[in-house]
N, C-alpha and C positions, 0 to 999 in steps of 0.2 A: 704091371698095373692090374687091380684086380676090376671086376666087367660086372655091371648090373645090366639085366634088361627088363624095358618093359614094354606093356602093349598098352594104345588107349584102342578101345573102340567105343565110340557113342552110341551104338545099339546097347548099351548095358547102362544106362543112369542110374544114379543114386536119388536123386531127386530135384529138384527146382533148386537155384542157387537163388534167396529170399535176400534183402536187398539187408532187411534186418539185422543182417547174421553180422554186417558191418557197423553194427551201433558201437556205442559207445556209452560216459559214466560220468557225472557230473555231482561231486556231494563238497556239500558247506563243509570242507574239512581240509586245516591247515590252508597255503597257500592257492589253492585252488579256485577261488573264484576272486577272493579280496588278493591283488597282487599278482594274479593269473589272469584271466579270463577280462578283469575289472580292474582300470589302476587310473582314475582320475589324475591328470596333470600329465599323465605319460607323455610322449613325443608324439605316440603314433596312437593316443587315446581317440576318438571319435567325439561326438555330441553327446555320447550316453555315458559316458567312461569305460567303452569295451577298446581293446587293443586290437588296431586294423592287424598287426602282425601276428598275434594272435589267429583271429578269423581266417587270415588266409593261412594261415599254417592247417587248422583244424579243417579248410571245406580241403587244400591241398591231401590231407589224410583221406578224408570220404567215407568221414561218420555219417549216419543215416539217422538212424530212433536213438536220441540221447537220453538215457534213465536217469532222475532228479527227484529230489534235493537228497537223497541217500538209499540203502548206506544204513551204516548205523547214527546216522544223524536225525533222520527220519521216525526213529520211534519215540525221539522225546520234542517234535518238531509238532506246533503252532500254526496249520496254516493262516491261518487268519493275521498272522506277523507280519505275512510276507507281500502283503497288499493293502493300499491306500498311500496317501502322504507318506514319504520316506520323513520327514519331521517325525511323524506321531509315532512311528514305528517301535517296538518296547526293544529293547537290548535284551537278551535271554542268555544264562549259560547253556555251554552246549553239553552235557552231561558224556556223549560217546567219546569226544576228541578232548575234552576240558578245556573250552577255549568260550571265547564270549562271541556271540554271535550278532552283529547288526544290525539283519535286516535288509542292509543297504540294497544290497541287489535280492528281488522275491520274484513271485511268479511270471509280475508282468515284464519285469526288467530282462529274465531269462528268455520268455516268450519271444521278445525283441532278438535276442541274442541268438537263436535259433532262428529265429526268420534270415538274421544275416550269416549266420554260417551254414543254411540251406540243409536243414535237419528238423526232425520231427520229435516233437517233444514226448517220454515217457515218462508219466507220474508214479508214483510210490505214495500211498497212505499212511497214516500211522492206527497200525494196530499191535502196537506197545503201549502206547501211556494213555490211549482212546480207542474211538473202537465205529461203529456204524454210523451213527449220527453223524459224526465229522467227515467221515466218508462222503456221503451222500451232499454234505453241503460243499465239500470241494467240489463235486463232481455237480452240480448243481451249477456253484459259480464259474464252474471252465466249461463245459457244454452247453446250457441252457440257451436258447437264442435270446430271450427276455419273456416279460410278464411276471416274474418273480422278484422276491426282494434282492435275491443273491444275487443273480442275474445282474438286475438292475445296479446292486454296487458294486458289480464287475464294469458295467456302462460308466456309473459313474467314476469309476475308476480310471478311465482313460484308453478303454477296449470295449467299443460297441460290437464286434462277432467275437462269437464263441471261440475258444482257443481249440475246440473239437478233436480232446485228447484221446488217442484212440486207443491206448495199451496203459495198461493200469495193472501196478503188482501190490498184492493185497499183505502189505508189510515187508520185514528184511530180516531175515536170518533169527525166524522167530523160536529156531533149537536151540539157540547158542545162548548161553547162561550172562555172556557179557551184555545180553539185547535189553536195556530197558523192556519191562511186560515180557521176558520168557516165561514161555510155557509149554507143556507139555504139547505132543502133536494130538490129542484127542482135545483137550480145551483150546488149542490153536486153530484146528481143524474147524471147530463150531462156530465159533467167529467168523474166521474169514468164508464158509458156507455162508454166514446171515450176512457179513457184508457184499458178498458176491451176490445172491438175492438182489438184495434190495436195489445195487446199484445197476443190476440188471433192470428190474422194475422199472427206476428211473431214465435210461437209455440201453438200450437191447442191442444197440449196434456196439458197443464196447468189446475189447477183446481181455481176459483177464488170468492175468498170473500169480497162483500160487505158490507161498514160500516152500522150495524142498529142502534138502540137509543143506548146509551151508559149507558142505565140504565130504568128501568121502570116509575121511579120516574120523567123521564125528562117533561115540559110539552107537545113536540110534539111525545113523544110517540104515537108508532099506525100511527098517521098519514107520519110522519119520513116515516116508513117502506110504508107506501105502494108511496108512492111518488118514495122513491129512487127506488122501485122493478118496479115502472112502466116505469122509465126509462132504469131500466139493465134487466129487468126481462132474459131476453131472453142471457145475454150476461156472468152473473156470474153462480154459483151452491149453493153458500151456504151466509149468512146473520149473521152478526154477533149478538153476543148478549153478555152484559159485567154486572156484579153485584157483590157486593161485601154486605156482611152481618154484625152488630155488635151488641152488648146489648146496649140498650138505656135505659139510668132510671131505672137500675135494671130489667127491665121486662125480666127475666129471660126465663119465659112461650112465649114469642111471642119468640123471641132469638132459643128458642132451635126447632120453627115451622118457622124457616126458609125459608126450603125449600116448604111449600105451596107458598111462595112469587115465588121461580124458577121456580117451577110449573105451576103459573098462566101466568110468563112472556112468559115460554115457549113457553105453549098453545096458549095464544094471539099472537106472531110474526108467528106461525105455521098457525095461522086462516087467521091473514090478509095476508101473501101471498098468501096461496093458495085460496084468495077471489081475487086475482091479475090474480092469474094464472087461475080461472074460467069466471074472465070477458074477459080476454082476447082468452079464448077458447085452452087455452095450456093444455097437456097433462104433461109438464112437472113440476115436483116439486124442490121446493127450500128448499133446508137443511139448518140445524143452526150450524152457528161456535159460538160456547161459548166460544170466544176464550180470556175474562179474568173474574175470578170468584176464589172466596176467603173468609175467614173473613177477615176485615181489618177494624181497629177502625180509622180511617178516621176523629174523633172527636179528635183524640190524635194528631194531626199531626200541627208541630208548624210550622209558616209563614217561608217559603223559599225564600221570597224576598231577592232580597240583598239590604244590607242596606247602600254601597255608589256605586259606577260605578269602583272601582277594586274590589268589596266583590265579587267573584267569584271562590270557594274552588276547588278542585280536590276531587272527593269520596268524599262528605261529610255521617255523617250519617242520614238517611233519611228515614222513614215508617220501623224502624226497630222495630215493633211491637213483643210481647213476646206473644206466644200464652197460653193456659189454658187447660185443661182436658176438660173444658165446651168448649171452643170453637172446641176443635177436635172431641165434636161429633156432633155439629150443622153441621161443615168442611164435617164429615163421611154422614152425611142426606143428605149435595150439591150432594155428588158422587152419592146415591142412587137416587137422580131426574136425573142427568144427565141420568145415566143407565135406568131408566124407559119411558125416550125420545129417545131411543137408534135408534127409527125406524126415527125419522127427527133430531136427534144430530148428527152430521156426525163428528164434532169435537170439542174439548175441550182443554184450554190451563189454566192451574192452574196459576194465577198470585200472587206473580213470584218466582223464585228457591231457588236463595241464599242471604238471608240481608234482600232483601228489601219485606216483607210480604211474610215472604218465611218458608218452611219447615225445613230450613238448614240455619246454622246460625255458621259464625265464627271467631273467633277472630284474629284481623293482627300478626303474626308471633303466633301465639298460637294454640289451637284447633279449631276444628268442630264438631259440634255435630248437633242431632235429634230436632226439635223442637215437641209438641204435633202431631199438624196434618201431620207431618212425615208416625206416622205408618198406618193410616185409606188408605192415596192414596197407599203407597207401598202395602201393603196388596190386595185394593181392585185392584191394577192394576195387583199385581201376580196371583190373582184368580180368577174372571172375564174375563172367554171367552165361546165363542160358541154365541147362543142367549140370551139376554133381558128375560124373564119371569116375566111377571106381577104375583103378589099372591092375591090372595085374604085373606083380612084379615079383623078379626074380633076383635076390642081392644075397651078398655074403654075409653073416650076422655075425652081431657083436655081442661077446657076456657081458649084462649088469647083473650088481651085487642087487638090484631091487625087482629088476624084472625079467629077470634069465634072458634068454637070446632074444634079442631083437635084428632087422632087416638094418643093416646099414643103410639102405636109403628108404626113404618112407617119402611119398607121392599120393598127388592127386590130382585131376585135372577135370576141366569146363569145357562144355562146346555148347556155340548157341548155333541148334539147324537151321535158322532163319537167316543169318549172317555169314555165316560158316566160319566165324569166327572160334577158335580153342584158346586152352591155354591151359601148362603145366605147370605146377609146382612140386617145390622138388628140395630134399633135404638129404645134406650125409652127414651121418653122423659118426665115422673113423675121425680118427683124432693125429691119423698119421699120414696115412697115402690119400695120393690122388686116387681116383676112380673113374671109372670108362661108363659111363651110360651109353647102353641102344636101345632106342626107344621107337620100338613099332609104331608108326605114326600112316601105315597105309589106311588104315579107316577111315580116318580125316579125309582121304582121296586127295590130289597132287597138294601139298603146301607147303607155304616158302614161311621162314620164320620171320616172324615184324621185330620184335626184341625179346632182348633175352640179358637177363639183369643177374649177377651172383654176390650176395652179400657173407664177407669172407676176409680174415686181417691176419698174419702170421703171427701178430699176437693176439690169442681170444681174449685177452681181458683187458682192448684197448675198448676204450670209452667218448665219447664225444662230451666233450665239459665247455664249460665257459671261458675257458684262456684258450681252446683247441675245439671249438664245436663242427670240427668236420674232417677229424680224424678220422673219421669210420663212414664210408659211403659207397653204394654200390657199384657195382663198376658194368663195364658191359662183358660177356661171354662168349666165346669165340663160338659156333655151332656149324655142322653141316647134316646138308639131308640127303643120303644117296641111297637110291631105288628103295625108298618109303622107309628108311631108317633114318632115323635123327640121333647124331651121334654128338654128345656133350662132355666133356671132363669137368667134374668136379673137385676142387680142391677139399682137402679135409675142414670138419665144422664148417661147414656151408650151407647155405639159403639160396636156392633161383629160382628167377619163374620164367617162362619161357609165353610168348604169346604168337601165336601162327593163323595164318587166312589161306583159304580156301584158293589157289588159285584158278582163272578162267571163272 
């Protein structure tokens, strides 16, 4: 059997584990909120029309800041639709996803809807099809305490305190030619600098994210970011960054080294700002919202055109992808890069919750169940806190055809020194053998393991569906710790996470 080792020591932090980094992705598109999140008549609908099964599934995951209404829904998006009377409310097509859009559920229906699954709301502007002005009056009618009209028909609206939105991202993927209002990054740039102004103006307490490439792969990546930063530098705090992973052609091996691809994007949007923020002699740093990242087979996904001038559905179904064993532990590698950027990741939004490329998945008037990459976020969002801790590790690598040798296992682990509380995460990616981890664990000082979860199926491409929603579930892992080594087997394509306490 071949032997990985590694060391934790907490004297060496990456950074604060930020609560954010576990947000999540909420957009009016396909199934996702009409017939997900929202299904009047249901069994287990509530007084509002949200689904209790639902709810508890989502606070079970331990989403934090959930980013709404998009997306690319968002740049051809009305707020003023989405509040008052749901009667008067107007019916819109939805130009991104080609589907017709309700209303039914809008700002305040959501606000509701995060109050009950114990999450903080992040808004998205539209500056595609508008531009400052709108800004300002959203942001006007969700913060303002009152004295204003907006204000006041948020009161009258049926919400006397402010919804006191605190992370606001100034558009969605405004490189990408698909985006209603693309633009180049110097006339993008200019914009979202005046609406970051002004909306500063208006509340200074706000935190604000700038659109970056919407992908690595785009061709003005790099150049994107430092354009747009050189025009906001000084006015936003964080920069967005969005990617999405799938197997191509079987290559299994690049697939499951995914995360060197987050890695490298990371690193690169990290270098060029602050190659921004040194020409310009700032002392100030720019953090990264990764605020959409996922697997999502994006190959799979059939033409949404409509195919005459009334094809226009309600909910249709749409990126309802079936996830895999194999994919929830490339899914579990994303979380481990997030966490190892933990010192310039300031936020994180999984895209997206329920249906649509989502961990939770369910059927109109029937169940809800777990999907694969269900248990890796909930896990890693239960047990991840305190700081970041980089490990040093020592493994046998593997060729990809994409990204030359990689570490067959790829780690990261948390300790909070208040609690003495740790916790490892842990990935192999050999596709054939078992593997030996030893895991120097004397830093910690004496610790017993509390649990220790391996998500792992001897067939990677089983799936959890709706005749079989619990095919794929993690199991527990056998572990010992003798004289400050903790010794674990890993089966091949696997996911764990280990959580240990301070003894005495």
């Amino acid at each position: 059997m071949t032997v990985a080792r590694l060391t934790v020591d907490p004297r060496f932090p990456i950074g604060a584990v930020r609560r954010r980094l576990f947000g999540g992705f909420v957009e009016h598109l396909g199934r996702h909120v009409y017939d997900g999140i929202y299904e009047p008549g249901h069994p287990e609908a509530d007084d509002q029309g949200f689904r209790r099964d639902v709810l508890e599934l989502v606070r079970e995951l331990g989403v934090s800041t959930i980013r709404y209404p998009g997306g690319n829904f968002v740049s051809g998006f009305r707020w003023e639709d989405s509040v008052g009377p749901r009667e008067q409310r107007p019916r819109r097509l939805d130009l991104a996803w080609h589907s017709t859009e309700t209303n039914e559920v809008g700002l305040h229906e959501f606000s509701d809807w995060l109050d009950k699954a114990g999450s903080d709301l992040m808004l998205a502007v539209n500056l595609g099809t508008r531009g400052v002005l709108e800004a300002l009056d959203l942001l006007e009618y969700s913060n303002v305490p009152g004295g204003t009209t907006l204000s006041q028909q948020r009161i009258d609206n049926g919400r006397a305190e402010p919804f006191g939105v605190q992370v606001w991202c100034l558009g969605n993927e405004m490189d990408g030619p698909w985006q209603l209002g693309h633009r180049s990054a110097d006339d993008y740039g200019k914009i979202a600098s005046q609406t970051a102004k002004g909306m500063r103006q208006l509340d200074p307490s706000i935190e604000l994210v700038v659109c970056g490439s919407s992908g690595a792969q785009m061709p003005t990546f790099g150049e994107w970011e430092r354009v747009v930063l050189e025009h906001t530098y000084d006015d936003v705090d964080m920069i967005s960054c969005h990617a999405y992973y799938q197997e191509h052609d079987g290559d299994i091996d690049s697939f499951l080294a995914s995360s060197v691809d987050m890695d490298r994007f990371i690193e690169a949007v990290v270098a060029t700002a602050d190659h921004v923020g040194a020409v310009r002699g700032s002392a100030k740093k720019i953090d990264i919202s990764f605020d959409e990242w996922n697997v999502w087979y994006i190959d799979r996904v059939a033409s949404v055109k409509p195919t005459a001038i009334d094809d226009w559905p309600v909910a249709p179904r749409l990126l309802e992808d079936v996830y895999s064993a194999l994919d929830a532990v490339v899914f579990g590698s994303l979380l481990i890069s997030l966490l190892t950027h933990a010192d310039r990741v300031a936020s994180a939004s999984l895209a997206q919750l329920v249906n649509v490329i989502a961990p939770i998945m369910t059927e109109p008037g029937g169940p809800s169940w777990r999907q694969t990459t269900f248990f890796p976020f909930a896990i890693t969002s239960r047990l991840a806190q305190g700081d970041a801790v980089r490990l040093q590790v020592e493994s046998p690598l593997i060729e990809t055809a994409k990204f030359g040798a990689v570490p067959a296992v790829d780690a990261v682990a948390t300790h909070d020194a208040e609690t003495g509380a740790s916790a490892i995460f842990l990935v192999h990616r050999g596709r054939t053998d078992e593997i030996e981890l030893q895991i120097d664990v004397a830093g910690l000082e004496d610790v017993e393991v509390v649990e220790a979860h391996v998500l792992h199926d001897d067939d990677p491409y089983a799936r959890n569906t709706l005749e079989d929603p619990e095919r794929v579930q993690p199991r527990t892992l056998e572990t010992r710790v003798v004289d400050g080594i903790l010794h674990v087997t890993l089966p091949p394509v696997a996911w764990a996470a280990l959580s240990l306490r301070r003894l005495g």
